[in-house]
C-alpha positions in Angstrom: -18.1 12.4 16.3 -19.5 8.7 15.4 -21.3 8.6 11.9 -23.0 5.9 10.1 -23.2 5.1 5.9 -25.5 3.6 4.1 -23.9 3.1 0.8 -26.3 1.1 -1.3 -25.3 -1.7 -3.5 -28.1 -1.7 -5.8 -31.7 -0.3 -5.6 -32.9 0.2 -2.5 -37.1 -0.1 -2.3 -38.1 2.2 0.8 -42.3 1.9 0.4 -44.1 4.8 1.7 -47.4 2.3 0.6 -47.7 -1.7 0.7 -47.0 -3.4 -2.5 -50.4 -4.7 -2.0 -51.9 -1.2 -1.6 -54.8 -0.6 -4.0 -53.2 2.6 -5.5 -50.6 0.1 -7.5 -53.3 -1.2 -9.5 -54.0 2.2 -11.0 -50.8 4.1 -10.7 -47.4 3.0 -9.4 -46.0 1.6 -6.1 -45.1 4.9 -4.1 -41.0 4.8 -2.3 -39.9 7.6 0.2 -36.5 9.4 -0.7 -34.8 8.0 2.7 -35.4 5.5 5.0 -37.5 5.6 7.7 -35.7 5.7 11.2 -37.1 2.0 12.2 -35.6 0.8 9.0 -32.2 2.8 10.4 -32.8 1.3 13.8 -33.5 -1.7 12.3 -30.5 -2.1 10.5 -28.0 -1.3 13.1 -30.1 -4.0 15.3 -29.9 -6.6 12.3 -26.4 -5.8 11.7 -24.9 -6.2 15.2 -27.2 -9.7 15.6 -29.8 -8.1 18.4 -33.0 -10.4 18.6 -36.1 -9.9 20.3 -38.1 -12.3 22.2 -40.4 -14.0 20.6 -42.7 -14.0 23.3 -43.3 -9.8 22.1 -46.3 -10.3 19.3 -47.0 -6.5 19.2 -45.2 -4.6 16.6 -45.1 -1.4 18.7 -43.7 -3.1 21.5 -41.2 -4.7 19.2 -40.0 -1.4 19.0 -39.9 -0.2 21.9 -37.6 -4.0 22.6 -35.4 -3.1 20.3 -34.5 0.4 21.5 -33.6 -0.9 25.2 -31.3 -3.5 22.9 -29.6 -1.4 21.0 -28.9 1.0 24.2 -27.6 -2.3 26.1 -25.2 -3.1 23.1 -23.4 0.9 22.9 -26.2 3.5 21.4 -27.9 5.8 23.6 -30.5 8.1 22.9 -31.5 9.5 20.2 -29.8 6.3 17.9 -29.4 8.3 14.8 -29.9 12.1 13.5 -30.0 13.0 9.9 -30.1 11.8 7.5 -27.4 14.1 4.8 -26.2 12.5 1.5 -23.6 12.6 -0.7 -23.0 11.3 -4.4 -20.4 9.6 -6.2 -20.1 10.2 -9.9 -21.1 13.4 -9.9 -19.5 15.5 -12.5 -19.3 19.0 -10.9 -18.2 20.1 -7.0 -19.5 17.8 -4.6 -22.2 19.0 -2.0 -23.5 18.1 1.0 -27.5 17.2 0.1 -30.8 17.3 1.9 -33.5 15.3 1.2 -37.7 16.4 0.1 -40.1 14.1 -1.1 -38.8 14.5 -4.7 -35.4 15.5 -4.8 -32.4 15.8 -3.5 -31.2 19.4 -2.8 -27.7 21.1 -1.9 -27.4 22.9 1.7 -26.4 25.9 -0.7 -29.5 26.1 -2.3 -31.6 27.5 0.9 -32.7 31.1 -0.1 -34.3 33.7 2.5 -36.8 36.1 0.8 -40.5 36.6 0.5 -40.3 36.6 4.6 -39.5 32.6 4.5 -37.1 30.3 3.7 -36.9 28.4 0.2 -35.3 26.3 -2.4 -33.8 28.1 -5.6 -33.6 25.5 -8.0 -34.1 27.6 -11.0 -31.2 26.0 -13.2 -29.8 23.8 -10.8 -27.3 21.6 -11.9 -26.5 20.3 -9.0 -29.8 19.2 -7.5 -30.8 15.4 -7.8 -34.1 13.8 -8.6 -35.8 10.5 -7.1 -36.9 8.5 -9.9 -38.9 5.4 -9.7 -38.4 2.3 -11.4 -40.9 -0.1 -11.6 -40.2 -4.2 -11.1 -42.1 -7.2 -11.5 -41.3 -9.6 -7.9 -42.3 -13.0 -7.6 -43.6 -14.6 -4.1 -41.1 -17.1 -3.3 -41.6 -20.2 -1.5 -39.5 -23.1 0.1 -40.0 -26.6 0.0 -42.4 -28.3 -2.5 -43.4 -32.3 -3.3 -41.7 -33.9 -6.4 -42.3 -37.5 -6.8 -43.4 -38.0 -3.0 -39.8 -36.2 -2.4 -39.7 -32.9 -0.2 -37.5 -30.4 -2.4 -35.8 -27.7 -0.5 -35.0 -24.9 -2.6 -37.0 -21.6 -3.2 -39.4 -21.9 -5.8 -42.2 -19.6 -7.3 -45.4 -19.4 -5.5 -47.9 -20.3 -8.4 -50.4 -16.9 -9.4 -48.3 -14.7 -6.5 -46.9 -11.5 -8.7 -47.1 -8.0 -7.5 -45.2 -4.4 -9.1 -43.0 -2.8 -7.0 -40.9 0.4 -7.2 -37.2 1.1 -6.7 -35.4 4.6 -6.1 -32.9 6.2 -8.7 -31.1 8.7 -8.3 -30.3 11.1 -11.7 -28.6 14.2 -12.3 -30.3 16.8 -14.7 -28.7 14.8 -17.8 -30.5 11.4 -16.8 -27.4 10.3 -15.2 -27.3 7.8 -12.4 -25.5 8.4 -9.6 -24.8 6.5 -6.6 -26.2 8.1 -3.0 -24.1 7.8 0.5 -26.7 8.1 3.2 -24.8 9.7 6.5 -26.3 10.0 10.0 -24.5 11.0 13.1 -25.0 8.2 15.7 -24.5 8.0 19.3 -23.6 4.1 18.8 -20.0 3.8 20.2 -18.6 0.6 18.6 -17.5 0.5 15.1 -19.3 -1.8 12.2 -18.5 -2.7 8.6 -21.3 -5.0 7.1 -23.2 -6.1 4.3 -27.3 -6.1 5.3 -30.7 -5.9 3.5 -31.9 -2.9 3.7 -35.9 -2.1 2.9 -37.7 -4.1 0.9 -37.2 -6.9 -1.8 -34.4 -8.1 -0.6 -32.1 -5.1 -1.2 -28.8 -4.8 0.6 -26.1 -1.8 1.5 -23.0 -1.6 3.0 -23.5 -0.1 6.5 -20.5 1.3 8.4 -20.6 2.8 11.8 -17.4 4.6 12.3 -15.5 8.3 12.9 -16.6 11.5 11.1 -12.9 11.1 9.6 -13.2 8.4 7.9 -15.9 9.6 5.3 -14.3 8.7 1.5 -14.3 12.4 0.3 -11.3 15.2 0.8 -11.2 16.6 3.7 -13.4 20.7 2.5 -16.6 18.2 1.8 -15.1 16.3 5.1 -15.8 19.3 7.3 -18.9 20.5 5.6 -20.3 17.7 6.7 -19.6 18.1 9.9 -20.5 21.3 10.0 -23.7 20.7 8.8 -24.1 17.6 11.4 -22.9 19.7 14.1 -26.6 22.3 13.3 -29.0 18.6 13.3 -30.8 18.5 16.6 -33.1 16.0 17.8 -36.6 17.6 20.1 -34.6 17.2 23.1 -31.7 19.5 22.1 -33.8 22.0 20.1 -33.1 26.2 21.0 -35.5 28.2 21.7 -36.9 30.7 19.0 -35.3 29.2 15.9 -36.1 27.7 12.7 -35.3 23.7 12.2 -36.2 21.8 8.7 -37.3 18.6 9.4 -34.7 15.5 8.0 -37.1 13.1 9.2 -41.0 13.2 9.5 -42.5 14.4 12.7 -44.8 11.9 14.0 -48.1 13.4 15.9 -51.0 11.5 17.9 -53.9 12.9 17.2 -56.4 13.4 20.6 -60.0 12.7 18.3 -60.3 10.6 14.7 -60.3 14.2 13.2 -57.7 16.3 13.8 -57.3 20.4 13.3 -53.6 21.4 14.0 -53.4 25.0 15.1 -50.3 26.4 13.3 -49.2 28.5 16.2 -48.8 26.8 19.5 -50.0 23.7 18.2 -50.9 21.4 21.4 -50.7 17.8 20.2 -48.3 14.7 21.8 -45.0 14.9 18.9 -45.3 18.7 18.7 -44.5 19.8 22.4 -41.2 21.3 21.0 -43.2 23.3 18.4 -44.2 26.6 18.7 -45.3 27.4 15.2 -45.4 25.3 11.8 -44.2 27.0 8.8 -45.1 24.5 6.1 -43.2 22.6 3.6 -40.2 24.3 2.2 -41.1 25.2 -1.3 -38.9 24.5 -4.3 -38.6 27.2 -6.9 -37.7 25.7 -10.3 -37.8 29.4 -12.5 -37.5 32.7 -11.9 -40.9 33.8 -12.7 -42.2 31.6 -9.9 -43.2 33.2 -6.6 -42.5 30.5 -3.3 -45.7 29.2 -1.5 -45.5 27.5 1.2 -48.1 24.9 2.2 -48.7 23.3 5.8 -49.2 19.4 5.0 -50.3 16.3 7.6 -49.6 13.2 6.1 -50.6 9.6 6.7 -47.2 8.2 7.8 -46.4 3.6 7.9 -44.0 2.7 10.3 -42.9 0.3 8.1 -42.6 -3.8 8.3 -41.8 -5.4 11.5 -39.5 -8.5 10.5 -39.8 -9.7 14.3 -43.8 -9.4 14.1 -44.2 -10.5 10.6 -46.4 -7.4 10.3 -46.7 -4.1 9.2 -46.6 -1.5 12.0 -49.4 1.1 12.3 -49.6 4.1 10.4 -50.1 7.5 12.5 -50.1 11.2 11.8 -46.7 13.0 10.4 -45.7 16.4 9.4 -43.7 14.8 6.4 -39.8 15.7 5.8 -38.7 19.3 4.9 -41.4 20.6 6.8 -40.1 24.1 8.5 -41.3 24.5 12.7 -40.2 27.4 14.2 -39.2 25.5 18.1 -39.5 26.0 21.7 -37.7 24.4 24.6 -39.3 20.8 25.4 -40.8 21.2 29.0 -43.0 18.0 28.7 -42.3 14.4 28.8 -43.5 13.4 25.5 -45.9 10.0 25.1 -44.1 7.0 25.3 -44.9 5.6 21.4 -43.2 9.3 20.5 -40.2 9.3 22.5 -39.5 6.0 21.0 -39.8 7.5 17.7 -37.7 10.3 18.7 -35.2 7.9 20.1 -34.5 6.3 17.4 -34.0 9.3 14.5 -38.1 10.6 13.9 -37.9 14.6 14.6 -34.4 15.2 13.2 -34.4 18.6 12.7 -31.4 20.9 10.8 -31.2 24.1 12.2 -31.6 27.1 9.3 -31.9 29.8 11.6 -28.5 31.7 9.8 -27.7 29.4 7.1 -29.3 30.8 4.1 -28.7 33.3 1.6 -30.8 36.7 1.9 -32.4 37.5 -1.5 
């Protein structure tokens, strides 16, 4: 089994909003817990030197481009599934983590009771939390006239600051600790880089390589794997079962206003869905009851460094959202199988794998 890491080298910035978005002029500039599968794809594409023509001025299209690339360099379909994470530096046994919008939660945290499925984190030392710290950037520009004499190097734009927001990742002392971001891939040659990764400028070390050579002993090893081995992407989905969503699930809405029927919901993205469950709640003390809530979010498809332009936003169900599937019978919409090609839809199957309470 082929995996890749992301192991980051310093803060990663993965914006859920623009830095220029209105909402950071009266509260903070809002990061997702993971990447985004076109910053995955992305990555792999930057890291093994793909380009794509510039002649392709849609960044949709762009997409689609760099899909039929990576496929003609070694990846086939879908590129990546996951993602699960592991930390280093943390002081207790080492788990094998999911991700929701907030925190970071260990595979043996899933509870079944209350006739769904839930997180206990009702004194949890193990789970992590995503906290934000806020930076100042400066716009950076190159070239400027000194003395009727073109200087080269990158200076400050003049007026151009904005705020921006990096992730960290604490234990329940405050703690930092240091994330390894693992996806199984179907890419089949073997990398070891250093690329930027998000925003700001931010870089990782990305490594495509065997499940073997994770850096942990070998009982974390093989939980991994196991836990890979239940991730399914919407073509490989079983009928009847319930999947947790390690990626958002991108929809098309038919009308500007949409109404998603829970059961049988009948929209392009949800063809392998036969009912939504909502987002798995998180229980932080025992007197608390779970709720679960069904949520559609407004979801970017992040920056398009070939484009030089922000891709569209579109309809999600956002990440840890439970579906309960069916087999796909459909060909999906082209602008979602390319999604689903390249990681949206990964879905961990928790059919059995939770404790009964």
């Amino acid at each position: 089994m082929r995996i890749l890491m992301i192991e980051p080298l310093e803060p990663l910035a993965f914006s859920k909003t623009p830095v220029s978005d209105p909402s950071t002029l009266i509260g903070h500039h809002e990061v997702l817990s993971i990447p985004l599968p076109t910053t995955v794809a992305g990555l792999i594409g930057a890291s093994i030197g793909v380009t794509i023509p510039e002649s392709i001025n849609d960044s949709v299209n762009a997409l689609t481009k760099l899909v039929e690339k990576l496929e003609s360099a070694g990846c086939s379909k879908p590129i990546v599934k996951g993602p699960l994470l592991l930390f280093r530096n943390l002081d207790i046994k080492p788990h094998v983590y999911i991700a929701t919008s907030s925190m970071y939660i260990p595979i043996t945290r899933l509870r079944k009771g209350f006739d769904l499925v839930y997180v206990d984190a009702v004194n949890c030392g193990e789970c992590v939390e995503l906290k934000h710290e806020e930076r100042v950037g400066v716009k950076l520009v190159r070239g400027y006239t000194k003395n009727n004499v073109t200087m080269l190097e990158k200076v400050a734009d003049m007026g151009f600051m904005y705020r921006y927001s990096v992730s960290r990742y604490r234990d329940v002392f405050g703690d930092g600790l240091t994330p390894i971001i693992i996806y199984a891939t179907n890419c089949s040659f073997d990398l070891s880089t250093i690329e930027r990764i998000g925003g700001e400028g931010r870089k990782a070390k990305v490594t495509i390589t065997n499940v073997n050579r994770i850096p942990v002993d070998e009982e974390l090893r093989k939980k991994v794997l196991e836990t890979i081995e239940r991730i399914a992407s919407p073509w490989e989905v079983k009928e009847d079962e319930l999947y947790l969503a390690l990626t958002p699930i991108p929809i098309l809405p038919h009308e500007n206003t949409i109404n998603i029927n829970p059961i049988n919901p009948e929209l392009p993205g949800l063809e392998f869905v036969k009912e939504i469950t909502g987002v798995i709640p998180v229980v932080r003390n025992q007197q608390e009851k779970p709720q679960i809530k069904k949520r559609v979010e407004r979801l970017s498809l992040g920056y398009s460094e070939v484009v030089k332009a922000r891709r569209p936003q579109i309809l999600a169900l956002p990440q840890a959202t439970i579906v309960k599937t069916k087999k796909l019978n459909t060909k999906p919409a082209e602008l979602i199988e390319t999604l689903w090609s390249i990681g949206y839809s990964s879905l961990l199957n928790i059919t059995t794998c939770c404790k009964e309470v």
